[in-house]
VOTIGU-411021 format. One line per field, with one value per residue: residue number from 1; x, y, z of N, C-alpha, C, O in turn. Coordinates in Angstrom, 3 decimals. Layout:
N
seq = NUM | ...
n.x = X | ...
n.y = Y | ...
n.z = Z | ...
ca.x = X | ...
ca.y = Y | ...
ca.z = Z | ...
c.x = X | ...
c.y = Y | ...
c.z = Z | ...
o.x = X | ...
o.y = Y | ...
o.z = Z | ...
***
This chain:
85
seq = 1 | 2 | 3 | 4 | 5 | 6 | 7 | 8 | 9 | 10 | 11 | 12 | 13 | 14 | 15 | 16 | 17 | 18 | 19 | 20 | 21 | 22 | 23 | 24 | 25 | 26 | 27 | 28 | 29 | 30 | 31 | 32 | 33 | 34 | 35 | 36 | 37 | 38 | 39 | 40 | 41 | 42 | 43 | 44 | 45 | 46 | 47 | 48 | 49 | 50 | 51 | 52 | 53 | 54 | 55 | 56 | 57 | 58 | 59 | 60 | 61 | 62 | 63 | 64 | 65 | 66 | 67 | 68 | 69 | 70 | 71 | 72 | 73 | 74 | 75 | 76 | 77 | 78 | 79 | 80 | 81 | 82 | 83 | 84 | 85
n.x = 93.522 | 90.940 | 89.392 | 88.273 | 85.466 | 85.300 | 83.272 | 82.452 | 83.630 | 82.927 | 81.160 | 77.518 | 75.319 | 73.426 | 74.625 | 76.814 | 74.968 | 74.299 | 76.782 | 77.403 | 75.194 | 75.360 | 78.327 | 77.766 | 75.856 | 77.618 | 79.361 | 77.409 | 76.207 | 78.941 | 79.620 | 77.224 | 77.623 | 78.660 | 80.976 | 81.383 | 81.043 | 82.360 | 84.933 | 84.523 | 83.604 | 86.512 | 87.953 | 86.399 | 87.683 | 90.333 | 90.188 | 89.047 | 90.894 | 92.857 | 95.607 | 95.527 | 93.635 | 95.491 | 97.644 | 96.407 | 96.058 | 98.488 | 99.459 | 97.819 | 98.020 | 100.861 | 100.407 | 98.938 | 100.885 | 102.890 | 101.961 | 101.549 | 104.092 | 104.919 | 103.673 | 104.338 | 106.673 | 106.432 | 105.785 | 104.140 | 101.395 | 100.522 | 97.276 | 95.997 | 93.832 | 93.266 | 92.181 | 88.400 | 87.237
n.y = 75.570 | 75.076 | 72.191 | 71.136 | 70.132 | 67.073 | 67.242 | 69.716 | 70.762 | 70.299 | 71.374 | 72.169 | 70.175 | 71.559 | 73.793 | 72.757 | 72.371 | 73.871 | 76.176 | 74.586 | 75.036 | 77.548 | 77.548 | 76.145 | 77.997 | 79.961 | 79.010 | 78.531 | 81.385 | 81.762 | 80.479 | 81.197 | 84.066 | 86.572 | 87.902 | 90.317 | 91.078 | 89.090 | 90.963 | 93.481 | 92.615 | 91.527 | 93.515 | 95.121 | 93.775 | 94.368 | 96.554 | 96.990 | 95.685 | 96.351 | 97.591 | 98.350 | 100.939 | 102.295 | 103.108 | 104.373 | 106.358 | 107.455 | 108.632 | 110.674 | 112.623 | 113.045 | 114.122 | 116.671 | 117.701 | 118.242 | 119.961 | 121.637 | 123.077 | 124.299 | 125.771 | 127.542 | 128.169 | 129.660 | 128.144 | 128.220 | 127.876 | 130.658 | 132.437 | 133.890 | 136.091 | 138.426 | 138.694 | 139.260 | 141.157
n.z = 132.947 | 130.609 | 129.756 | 126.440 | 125.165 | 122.966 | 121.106 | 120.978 | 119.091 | 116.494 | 113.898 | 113.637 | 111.837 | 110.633 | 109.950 | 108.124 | 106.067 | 105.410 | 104.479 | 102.191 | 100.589 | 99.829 | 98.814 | 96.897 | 95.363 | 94.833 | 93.486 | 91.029 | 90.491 | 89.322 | 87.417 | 85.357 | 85.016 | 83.183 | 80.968 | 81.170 | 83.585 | 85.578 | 84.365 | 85.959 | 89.085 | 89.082 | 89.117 | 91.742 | 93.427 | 93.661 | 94.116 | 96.839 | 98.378 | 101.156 | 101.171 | 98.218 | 99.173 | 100.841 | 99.770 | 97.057 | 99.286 | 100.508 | 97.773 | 97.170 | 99.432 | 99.163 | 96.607 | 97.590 | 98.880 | 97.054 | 95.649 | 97.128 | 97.924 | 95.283 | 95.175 | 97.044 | 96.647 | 94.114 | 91.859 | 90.461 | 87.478 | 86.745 | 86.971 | 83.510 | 83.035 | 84.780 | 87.953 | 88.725 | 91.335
ca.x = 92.977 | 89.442 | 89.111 | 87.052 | 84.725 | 85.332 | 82.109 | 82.114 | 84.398 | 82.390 | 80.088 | 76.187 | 75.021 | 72.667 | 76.357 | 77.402 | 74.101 | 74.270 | 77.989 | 77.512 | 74.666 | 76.179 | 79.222 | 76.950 | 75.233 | 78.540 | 79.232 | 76.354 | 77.034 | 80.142 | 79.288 | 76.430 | 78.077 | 78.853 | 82.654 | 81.597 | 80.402 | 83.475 | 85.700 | 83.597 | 83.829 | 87.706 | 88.193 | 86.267 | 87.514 | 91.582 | 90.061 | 88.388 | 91.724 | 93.511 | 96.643 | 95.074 | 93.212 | 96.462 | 98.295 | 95.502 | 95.580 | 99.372 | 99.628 | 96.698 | 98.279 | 101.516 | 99.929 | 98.647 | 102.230 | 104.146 | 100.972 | 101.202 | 105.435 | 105.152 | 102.464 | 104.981 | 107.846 | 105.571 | 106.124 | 102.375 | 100.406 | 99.786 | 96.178 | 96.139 | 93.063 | 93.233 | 90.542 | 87.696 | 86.402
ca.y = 75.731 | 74.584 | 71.032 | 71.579 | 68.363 | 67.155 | 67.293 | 71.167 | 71.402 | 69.620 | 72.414 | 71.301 | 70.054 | 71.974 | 74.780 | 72.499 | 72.150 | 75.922 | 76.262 | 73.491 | 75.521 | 78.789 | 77.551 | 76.108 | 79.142 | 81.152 | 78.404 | 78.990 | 82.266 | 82.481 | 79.536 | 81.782 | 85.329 | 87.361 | 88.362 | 91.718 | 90.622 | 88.421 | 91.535 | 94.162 | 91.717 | 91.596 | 94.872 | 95.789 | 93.115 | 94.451 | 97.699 | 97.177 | 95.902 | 97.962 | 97.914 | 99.833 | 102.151 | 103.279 | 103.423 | 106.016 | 107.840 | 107.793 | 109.281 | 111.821 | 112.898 | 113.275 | 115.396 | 117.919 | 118.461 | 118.877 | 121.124 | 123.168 | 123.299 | 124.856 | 127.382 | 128.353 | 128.654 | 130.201 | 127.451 | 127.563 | 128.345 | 132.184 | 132.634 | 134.617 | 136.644 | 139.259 | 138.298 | 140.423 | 141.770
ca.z = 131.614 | 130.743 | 129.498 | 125.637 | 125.063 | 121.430 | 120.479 | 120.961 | 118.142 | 115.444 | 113.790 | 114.209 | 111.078 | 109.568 | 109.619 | 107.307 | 104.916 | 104.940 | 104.014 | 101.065 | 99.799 | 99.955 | 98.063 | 95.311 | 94.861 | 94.356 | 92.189 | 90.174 | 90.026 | 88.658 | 85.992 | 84.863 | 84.921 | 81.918 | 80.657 | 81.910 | 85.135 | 85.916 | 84.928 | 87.010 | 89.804 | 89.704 | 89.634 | 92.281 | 94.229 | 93.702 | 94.755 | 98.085 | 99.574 | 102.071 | 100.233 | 97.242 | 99.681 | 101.407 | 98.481 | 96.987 | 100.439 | 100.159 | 96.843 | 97.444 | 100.056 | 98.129 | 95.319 | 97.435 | 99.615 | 96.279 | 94.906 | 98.196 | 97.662 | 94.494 | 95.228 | 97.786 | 95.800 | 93.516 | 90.653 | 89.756 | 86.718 | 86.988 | 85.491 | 82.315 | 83.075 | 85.845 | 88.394 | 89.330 | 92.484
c.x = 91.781 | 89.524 | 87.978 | 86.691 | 85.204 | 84.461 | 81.726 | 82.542 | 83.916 | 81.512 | 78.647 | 75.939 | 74.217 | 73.631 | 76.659 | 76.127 | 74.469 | 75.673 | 78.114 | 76.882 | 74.835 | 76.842 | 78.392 | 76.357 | 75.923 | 79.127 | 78.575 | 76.673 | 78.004 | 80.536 | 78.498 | 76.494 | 79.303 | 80.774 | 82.756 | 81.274 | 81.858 | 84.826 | 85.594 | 84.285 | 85.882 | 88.366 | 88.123 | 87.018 | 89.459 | 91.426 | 89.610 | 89.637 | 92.326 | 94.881 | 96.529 | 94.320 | 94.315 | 97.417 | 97.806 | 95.901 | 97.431 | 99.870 | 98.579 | 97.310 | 100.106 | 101.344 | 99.922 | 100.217 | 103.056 | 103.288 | 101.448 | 103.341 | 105.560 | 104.329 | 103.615 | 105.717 | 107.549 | 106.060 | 104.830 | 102.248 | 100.137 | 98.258 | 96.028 | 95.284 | 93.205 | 92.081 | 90.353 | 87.169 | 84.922
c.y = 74.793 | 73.330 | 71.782 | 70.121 | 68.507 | 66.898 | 68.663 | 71.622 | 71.137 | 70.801 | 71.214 | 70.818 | 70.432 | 73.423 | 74.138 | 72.208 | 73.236 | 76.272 | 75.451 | 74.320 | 76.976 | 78.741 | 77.213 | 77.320 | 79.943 | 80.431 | 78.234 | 80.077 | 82.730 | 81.177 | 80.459 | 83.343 | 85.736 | 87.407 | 89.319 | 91.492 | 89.752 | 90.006 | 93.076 | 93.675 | 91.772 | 92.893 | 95.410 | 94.885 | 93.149 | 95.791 | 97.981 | 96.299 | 96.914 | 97.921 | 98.879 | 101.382 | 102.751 | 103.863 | 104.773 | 107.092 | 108.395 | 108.750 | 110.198 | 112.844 | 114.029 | 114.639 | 116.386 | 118.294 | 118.753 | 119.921 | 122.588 | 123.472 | 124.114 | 125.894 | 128.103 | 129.129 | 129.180 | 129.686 | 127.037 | 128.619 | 129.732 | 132.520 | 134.232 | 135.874 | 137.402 | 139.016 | 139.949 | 140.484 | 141.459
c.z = 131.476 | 130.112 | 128.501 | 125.614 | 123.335 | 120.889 | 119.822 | 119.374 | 116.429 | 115.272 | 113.392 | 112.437 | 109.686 | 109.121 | 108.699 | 105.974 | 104.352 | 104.127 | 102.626 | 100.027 | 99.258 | 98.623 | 96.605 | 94.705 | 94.084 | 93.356 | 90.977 | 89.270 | 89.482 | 87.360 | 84.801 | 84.351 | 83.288 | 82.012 | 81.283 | 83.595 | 85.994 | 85.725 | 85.872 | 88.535 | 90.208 | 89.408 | 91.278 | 93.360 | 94.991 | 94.092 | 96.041 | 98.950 | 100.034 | 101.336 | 99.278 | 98.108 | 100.599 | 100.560 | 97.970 | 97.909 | 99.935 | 98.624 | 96.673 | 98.030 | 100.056 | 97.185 | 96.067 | 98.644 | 98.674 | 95.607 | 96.251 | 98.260 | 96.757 | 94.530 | 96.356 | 97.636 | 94.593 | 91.828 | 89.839 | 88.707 | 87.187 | 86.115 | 84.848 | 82.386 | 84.533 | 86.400 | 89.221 | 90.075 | 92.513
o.x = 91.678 | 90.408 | 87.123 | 87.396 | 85.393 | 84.667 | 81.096 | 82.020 | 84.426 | 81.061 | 78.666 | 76.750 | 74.216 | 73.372 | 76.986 | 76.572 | 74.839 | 75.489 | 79.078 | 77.399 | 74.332 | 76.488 | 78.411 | 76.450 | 75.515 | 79.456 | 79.147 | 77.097 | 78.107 | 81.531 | 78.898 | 75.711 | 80.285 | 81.535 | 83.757 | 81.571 | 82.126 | 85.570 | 86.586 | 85.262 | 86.384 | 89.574 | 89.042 | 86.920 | 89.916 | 92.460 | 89.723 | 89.442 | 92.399 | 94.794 | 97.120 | 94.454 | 93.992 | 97.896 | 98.311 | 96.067 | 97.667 | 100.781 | 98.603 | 97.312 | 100.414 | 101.936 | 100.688 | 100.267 | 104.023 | 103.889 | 101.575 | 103.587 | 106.370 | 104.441 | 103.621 | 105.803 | 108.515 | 106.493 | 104.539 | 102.681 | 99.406 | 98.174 | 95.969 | 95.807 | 93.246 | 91.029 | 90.985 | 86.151 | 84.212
o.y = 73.805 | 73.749 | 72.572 | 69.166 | 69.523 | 66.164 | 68.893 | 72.486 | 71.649 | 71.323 | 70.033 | 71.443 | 70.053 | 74.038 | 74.966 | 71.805 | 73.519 | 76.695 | 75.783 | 74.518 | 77.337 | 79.355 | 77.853 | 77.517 | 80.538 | 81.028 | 77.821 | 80.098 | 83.907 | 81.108 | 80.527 | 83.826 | 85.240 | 87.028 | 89.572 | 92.221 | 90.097 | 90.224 | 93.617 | 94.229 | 91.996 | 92.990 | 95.876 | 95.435 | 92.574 | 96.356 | 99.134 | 96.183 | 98.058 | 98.935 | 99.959 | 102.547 | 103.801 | 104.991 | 105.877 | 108.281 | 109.384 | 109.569 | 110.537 | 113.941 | 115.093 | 115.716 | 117.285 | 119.435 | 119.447 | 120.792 | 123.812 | 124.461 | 124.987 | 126.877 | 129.334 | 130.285 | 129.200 | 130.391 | 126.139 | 129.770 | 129.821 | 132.781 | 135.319 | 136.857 | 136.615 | 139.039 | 140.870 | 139.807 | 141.922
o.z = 132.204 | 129.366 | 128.900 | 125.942 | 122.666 | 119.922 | 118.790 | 118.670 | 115.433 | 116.291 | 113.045 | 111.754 | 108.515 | 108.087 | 107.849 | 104.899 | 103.213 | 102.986 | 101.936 | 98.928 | 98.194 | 97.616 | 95.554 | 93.494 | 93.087 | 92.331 | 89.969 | 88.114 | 89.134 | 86.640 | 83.639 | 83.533 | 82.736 | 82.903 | 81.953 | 84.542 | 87.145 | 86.681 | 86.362 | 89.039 | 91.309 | 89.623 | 91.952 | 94.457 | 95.979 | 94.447 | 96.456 | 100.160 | 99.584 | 100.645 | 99.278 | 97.735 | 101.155 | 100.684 | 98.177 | 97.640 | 99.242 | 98.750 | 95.490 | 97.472 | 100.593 | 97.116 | 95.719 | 99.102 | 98.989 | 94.978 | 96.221 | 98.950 | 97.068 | 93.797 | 96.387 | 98.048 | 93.830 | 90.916 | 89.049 | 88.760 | 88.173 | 84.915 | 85.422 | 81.860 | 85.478 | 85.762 | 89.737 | 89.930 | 93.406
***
């Protein structure tokens, strides 16, 4: 196994200016941001995990196997109007 130096492991310095100023920024940002902007923001932010997007697929997926069950068993909506040719 390779021998690491412990120098390697220290990030270089100007990694850490960058990371300081970063965080201030998003600190800024979220000092300066609206009511609507803050709940925008956590919305979208409980919507872009994968939990909610399998969930969706799962219940999408859902709908249309009990939609295509009842069209089988012919438990659907008959429409009212005779269609035309």
């Amino acid at each position: 196994m390779p021998e690491t130096d412990a120098t390697s492991s220290i990030p270089p310095i100007h990694f850490e200016e960058t990371l300081r100023s970063v965080a201030g920024l998003h600190a800024e940002h979220r000092a300066n941001a609206t009511q609507h902007q803050r709940v925008v923001d956590r919305i979208t932010s409980l919507l872009c995990h994968a939990g909610f997007v399998a969930g969706l697929t799962v219940f999408v997926v859902g709908w249309l196997i009990m939609n295509g069950f009842a069209f089988v068993h012919g438990s659907c909506a008959r429409p009212r109007l005779p269609l035309r040719g």
